[in-house]
C-alpha positions as protocol buffer text, in pm:
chain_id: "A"
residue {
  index: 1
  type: UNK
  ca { x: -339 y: -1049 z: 953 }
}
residue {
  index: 2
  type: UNK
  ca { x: -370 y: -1246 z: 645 }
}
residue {
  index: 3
  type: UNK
  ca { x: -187 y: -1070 z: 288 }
}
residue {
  index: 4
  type: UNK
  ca { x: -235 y: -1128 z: -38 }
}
residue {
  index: 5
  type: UNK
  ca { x: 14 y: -1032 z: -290 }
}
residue {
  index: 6
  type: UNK
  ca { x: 43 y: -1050 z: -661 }
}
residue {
  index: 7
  type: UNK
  ca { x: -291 y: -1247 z: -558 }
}
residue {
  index: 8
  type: UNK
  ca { x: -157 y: -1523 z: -365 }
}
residue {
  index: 9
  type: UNK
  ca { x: -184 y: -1581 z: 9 }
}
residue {
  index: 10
  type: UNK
  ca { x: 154 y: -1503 z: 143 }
}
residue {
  index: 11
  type: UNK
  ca { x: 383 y: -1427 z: 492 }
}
residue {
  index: 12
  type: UNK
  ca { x: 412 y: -1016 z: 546 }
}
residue {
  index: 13
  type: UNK
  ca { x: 754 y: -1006 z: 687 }
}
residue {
  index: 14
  type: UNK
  ca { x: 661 y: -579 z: 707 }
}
residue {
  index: 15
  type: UNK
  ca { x: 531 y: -436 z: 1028 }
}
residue {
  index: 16
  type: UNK
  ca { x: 428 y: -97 z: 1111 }
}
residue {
  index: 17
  type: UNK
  ca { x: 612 y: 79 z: 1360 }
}
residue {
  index: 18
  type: UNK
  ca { x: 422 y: 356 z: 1554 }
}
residue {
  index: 19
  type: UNK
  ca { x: 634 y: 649 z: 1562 }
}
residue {
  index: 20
  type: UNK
  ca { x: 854 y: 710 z: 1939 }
}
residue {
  index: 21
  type: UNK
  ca { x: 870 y: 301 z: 1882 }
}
residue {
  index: 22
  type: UNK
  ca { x: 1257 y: 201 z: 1817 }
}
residue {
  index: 23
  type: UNK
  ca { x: 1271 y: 6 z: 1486 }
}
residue {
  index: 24
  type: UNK
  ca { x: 1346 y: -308 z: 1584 }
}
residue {
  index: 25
  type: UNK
  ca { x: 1244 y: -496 z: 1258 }
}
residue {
  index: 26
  type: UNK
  ca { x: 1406 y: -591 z: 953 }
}
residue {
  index: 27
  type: UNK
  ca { x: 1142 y: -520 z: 728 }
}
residue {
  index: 28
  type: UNK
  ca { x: 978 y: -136 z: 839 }
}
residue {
  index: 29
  type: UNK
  ca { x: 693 y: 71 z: 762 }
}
residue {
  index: 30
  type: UNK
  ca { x: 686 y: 418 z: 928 }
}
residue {
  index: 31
  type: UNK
  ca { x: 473 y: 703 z: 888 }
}
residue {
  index: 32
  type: UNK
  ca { x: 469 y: 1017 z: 726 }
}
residue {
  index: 33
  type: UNK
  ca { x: 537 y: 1265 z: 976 }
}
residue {
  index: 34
  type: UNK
  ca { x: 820 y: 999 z: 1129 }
}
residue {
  index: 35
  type: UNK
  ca { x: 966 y: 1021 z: 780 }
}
residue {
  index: 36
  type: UNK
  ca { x: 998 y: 1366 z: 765 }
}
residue {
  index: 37
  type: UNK
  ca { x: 1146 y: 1385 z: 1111 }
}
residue {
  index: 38
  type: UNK
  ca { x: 1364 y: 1109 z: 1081 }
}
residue {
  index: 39
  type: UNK
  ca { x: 1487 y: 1096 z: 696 }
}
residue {
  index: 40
  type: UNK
  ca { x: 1835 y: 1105 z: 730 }
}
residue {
  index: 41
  type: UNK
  ca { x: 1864 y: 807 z: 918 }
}
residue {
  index: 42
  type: UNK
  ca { x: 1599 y: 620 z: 780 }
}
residue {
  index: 43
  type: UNK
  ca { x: 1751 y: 661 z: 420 }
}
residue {
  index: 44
  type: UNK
  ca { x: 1988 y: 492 z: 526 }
}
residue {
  index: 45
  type: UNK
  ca { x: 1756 y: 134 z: 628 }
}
residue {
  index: 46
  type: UNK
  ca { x: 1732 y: -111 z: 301 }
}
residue {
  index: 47
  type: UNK
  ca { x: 1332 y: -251 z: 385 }
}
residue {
  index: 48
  type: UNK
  ca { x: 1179 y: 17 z: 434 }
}
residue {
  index: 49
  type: UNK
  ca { x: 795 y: 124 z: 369 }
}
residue {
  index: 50
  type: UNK
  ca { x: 557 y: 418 z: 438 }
}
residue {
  index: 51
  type: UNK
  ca { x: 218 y: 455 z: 525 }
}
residue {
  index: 52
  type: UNK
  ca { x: 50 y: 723 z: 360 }
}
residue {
  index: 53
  type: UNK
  ca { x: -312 y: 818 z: 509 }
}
residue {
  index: 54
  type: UNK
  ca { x: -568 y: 952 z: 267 }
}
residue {
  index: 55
  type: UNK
  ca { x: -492 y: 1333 z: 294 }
}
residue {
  index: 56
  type: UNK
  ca { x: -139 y: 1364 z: 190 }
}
residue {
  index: 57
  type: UNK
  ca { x: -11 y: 1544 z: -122 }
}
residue {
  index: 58
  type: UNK
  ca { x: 179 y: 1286 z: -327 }
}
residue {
  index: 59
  type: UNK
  ca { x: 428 y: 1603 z: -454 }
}
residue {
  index: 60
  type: UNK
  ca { x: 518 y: 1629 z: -119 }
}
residue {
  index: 61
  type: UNK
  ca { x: 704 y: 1283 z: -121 }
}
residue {
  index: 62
  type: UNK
  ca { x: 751 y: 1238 z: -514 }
}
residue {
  index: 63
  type: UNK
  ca { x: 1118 y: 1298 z: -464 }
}
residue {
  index: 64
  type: UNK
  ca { x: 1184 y: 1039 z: -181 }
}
residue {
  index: 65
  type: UNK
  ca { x: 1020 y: 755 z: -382 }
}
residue {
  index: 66
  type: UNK
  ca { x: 1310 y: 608 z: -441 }
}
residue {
  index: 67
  type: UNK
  ca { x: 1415 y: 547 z: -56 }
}
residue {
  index: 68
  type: UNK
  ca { x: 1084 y: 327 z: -6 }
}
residue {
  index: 69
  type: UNK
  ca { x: 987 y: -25 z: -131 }
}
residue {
  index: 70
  type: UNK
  ca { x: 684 y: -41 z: -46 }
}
residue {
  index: 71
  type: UNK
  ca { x: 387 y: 241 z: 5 }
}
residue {
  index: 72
  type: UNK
  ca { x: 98 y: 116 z: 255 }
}
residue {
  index: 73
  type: UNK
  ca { x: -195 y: 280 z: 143 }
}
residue {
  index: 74
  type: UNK
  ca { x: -408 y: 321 z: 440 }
}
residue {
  index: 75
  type: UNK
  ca { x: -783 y: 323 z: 420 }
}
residue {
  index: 76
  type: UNK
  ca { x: -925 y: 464 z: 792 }
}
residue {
  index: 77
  type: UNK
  ca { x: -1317 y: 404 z: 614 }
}
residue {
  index: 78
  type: UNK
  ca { x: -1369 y: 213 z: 312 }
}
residue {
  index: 79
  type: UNK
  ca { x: -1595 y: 519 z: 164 }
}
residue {
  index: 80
  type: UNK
  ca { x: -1259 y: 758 z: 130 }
}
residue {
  index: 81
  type: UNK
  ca { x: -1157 y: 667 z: -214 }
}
residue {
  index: 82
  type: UNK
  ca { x: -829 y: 924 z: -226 }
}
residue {
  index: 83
  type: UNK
  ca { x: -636 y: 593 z: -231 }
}
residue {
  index: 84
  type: UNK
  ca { x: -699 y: 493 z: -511 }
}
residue {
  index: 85
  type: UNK
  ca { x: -644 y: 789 z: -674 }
}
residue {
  index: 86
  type: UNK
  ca { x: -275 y: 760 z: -508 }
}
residue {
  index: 87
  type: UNK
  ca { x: -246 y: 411 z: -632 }
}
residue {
  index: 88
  type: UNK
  ca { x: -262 y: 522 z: -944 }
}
residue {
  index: 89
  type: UNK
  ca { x: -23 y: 834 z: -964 }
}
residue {
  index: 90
  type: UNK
  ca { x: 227 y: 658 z: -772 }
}
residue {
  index: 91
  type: UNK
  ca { x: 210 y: 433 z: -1071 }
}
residue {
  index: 92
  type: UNK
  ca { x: 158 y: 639 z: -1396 }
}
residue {
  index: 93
  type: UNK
  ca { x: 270 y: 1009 z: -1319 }
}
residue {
  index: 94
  type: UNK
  ca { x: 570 y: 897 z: -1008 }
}
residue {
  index: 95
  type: UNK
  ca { x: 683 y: 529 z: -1191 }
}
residue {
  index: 96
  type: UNK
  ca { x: 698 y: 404 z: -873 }
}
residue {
  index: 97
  type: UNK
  ca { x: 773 y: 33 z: -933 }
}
residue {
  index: 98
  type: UNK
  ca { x: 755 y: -117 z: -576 }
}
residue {
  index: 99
  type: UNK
  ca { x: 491 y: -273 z: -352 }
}
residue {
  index: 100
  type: UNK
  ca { x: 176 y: -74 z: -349 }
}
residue {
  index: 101
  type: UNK
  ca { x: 1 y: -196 z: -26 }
}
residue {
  index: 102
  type: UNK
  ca { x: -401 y: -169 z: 119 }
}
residue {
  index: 103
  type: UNK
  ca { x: -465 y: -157 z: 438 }
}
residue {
  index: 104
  type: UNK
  ca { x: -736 y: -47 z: 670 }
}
residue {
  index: 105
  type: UNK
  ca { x: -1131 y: -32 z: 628 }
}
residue {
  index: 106
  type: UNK
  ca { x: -1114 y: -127 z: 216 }
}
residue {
  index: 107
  type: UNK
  ca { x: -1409 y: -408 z: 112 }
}
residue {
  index: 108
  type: UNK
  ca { x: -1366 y: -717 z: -103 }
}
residue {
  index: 109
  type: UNK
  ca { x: -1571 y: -538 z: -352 }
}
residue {
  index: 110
  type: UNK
  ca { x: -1331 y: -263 z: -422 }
}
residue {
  index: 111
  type: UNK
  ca { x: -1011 y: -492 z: -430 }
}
residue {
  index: 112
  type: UNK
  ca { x: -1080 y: -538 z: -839 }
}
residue {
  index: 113
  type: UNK
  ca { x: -1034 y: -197 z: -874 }
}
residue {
  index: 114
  type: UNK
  ca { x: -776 y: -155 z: -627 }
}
residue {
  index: 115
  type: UNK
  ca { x: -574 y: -380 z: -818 }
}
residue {
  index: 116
  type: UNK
  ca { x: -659 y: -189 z: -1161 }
}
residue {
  index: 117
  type: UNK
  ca { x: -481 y: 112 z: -1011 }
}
residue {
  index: 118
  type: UNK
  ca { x: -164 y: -62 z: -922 }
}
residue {
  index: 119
  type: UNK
  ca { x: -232 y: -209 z: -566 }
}
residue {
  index: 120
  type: UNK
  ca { x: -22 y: -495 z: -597 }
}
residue {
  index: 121
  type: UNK
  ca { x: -82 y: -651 z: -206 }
}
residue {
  index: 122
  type: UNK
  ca { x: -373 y: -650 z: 46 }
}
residue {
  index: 123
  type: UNK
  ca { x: -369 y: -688 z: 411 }
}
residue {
  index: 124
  type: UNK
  ca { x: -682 y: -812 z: 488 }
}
residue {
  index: 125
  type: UNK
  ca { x: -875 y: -805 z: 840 }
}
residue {
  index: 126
  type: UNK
  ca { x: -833 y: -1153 z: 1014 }
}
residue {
  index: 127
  type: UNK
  ca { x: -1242 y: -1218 z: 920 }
}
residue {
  index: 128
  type: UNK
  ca { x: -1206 y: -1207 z: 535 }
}
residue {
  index: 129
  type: UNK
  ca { x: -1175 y: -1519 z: 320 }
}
residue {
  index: 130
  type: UNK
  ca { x: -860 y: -1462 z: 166 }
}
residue {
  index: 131
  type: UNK
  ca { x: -932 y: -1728 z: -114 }
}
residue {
  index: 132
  type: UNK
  ca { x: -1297 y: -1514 z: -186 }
}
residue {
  index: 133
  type: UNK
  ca { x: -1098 y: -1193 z: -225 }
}
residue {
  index: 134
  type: UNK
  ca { x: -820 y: -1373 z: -437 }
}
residue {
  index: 135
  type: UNK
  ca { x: -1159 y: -1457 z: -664 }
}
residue {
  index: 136
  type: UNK
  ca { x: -1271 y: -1093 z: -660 }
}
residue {
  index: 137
  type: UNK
  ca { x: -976 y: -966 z: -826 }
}
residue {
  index: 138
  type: UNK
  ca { x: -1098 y: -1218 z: -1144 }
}
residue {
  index: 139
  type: UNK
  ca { x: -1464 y: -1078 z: -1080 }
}
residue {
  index: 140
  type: UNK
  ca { x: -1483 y: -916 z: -1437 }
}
residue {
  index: 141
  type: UNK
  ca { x: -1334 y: -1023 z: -1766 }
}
residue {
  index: 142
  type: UNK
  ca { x: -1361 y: -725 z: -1981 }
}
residue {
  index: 143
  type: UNK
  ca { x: -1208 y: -396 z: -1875 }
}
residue {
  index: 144
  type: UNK
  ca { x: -1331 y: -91 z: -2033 }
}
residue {
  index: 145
  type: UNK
  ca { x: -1052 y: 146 z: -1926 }
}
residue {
  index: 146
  type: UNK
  ca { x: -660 y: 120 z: -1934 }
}
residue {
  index: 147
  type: UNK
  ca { x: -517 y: -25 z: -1611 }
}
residue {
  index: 148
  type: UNK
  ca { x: -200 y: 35 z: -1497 }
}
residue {
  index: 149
  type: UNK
  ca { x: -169 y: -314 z: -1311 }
}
């Protein structure tokens, strides 16, 4: 898989671990319900990320924010848009201040506006030109609403 962050082309050192997987990784991303099962001794992991899937309740997590540095947005269609409606309130209403990631079934047409809303990286599905979506991101040069990126 190919990522782009702060729109360059760069190595993910993150993987995803599927939960009943030991984390054998320096750089983790679990899930939600592993989270909640499993806080107290994931707190206690420096990298760590979570995957949040489009029906979660942000208020659920707001105070664990600070254990994760990275939040994998995951998009299971490209037509559910709740991410980046998550994007954003992680961002404006939580501060959260580290990686915002998108993954799953998102287009090169949306990443613009994914990056409007505070998606700061993209991991893209081995097919895509990563240099075309890199472009896509510069696709407009006047913005009539206040971004948060």
């Amino acid at each position: 898989m190919q990522l782009i962050k702060d729109k360059q082309i760069t190595q993910d050192n993150w993987v995803y671990i599927v939960d009943e997987t030991p984390l054998k990784a320096d750089y983790i991303i679990v899930s939600l319900v592993r989270w909640r099962q499993e806080r107290n001794q994931l707190s206690k992991i420096k990298h760590l990320g979570l995957r949040l899937e489009p029906d979660v309740e942000l208020e659920e997590i707001a105070n664990d924010l600070s254990h994760f540095q990275l939040i994998e947005l995951y998009f299971p269609v490209f037509t559910d848009g709740r991410a980046f409606t998550h994007a954003r309130l992680l961002r404006s209403r939580y501060g959260f201040t580290g990686d915002i990631r998108a993954s799953g079934d998102f287009m090169r047409d949306q990443v613009f506006y994914l990056n409007r809303v505070g998606v700061t990286s993209f991991e893209l599905n081995d097919q895509e030109n990563a240099q075309q979506v890199i472009q896509s991101m510069h696709d407009f040069s006047v913005d009539y609403q206040e971004s948060v990126a």
